[in-house]
C-alpha positions in Angstrom: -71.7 -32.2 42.6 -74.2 -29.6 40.9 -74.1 -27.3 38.5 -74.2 -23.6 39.4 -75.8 -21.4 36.8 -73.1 -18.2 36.5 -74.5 -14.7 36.3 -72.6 -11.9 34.5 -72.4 -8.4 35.6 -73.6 -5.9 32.8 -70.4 -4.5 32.2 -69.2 -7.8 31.5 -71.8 -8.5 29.2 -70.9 -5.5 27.2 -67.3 -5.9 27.4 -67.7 -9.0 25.1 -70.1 -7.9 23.2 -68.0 -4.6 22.3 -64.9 -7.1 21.3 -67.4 -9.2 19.2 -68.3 -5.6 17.7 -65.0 -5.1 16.7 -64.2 -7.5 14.8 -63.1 -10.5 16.8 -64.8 -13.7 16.2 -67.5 -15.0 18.3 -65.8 -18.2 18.7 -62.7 -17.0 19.6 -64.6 -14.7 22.4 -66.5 -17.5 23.5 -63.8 -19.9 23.8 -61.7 -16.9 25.9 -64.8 -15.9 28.3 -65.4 -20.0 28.5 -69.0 -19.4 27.5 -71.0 -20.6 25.2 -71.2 -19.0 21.6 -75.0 -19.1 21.1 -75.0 -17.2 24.8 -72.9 -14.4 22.9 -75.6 -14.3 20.1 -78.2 -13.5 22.8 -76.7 -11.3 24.2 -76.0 -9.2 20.8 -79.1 -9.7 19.8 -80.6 -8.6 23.4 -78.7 -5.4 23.3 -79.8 -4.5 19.7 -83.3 -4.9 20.2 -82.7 -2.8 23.5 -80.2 -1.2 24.3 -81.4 0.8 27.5 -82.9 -1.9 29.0 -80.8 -4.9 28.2 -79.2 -6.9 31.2 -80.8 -5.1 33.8 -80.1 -6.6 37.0 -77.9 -7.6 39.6 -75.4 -10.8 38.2 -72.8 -11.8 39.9 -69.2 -10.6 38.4 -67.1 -13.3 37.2 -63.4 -13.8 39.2 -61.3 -16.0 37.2 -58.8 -17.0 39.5 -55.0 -17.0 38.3 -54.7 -20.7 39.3 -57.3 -22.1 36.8 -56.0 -20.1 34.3 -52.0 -21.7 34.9 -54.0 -25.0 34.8 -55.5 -24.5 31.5 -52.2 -23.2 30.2 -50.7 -26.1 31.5 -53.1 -28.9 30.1 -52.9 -27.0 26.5 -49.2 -26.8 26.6 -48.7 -30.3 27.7 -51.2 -31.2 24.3 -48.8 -29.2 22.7 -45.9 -30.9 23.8 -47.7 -34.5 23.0 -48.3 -33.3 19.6 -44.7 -32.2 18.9 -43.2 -35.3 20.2 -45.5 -37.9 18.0 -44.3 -35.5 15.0 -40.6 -36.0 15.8 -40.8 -39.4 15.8 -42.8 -39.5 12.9 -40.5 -37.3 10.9 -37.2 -39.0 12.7 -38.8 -42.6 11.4 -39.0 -40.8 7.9 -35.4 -39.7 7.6 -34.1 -43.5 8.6 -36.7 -44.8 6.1 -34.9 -42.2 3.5 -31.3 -43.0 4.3 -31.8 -47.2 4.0 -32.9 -48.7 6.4 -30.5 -50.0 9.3 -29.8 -52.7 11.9 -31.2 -50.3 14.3 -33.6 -47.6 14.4 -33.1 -44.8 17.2 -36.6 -45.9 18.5 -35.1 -49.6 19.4 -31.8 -47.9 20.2 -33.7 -45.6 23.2 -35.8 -48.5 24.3 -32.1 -50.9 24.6 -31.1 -48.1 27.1 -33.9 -47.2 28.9 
């Protein structure tokens, strides 16, 4: 399978580039817009130089479809979830190893029933 180059409409262009203006990270727009932060650069520094003139043309505008962004959500979320877990049972191994430790740990307990 190829990759597509994608093409921005103007608007879009300066959409991001007004939020970058405003304070907001270039990191944190790139990672939102999923593009590239040295793209964001270039496109500042292409509508400094020129205002007028920068972006002219046609681009295709960008339809993020509602599905890919459940999907993302999803993956992060289930990272999320992975992440709080191994914490648990690092923090739930602590506590035994704080109160003496004992015939049984929970782990060995939940693996003797499942």
């Amino acid at each position: 399978m190829g990759l597509t180059r994608r093409a921005f409409t103007r608007e879009f262009k300066l959409a991001a580039i007004k939020e970058i203006e405003s304070g907001k990270s270039v990191g944190l727009v790139a990672r939102r817009l999923e593009i590239d932060r040295n793209v964001l650069y270039r496109w500042r520094r292409e509508y400094r130089n020129q205002p007028t003139k920068a972006f002219f043309g046609h681009g295709k505008a960008i339809n993020v479809s509602r599905e890919a962004e459940l999907e993302r959500k999803i993956g992060q979320m289930t990272m999320e979830i992975d992440f709080l877990k191994k914490v648990l049972t690092r923090l739930e191994e602590q506590q035994e190893a704080s109160n003496g430790s004992s015939a049984y740990s929970k782990k060995s307990v939940r693996k003797a029933k499942g």
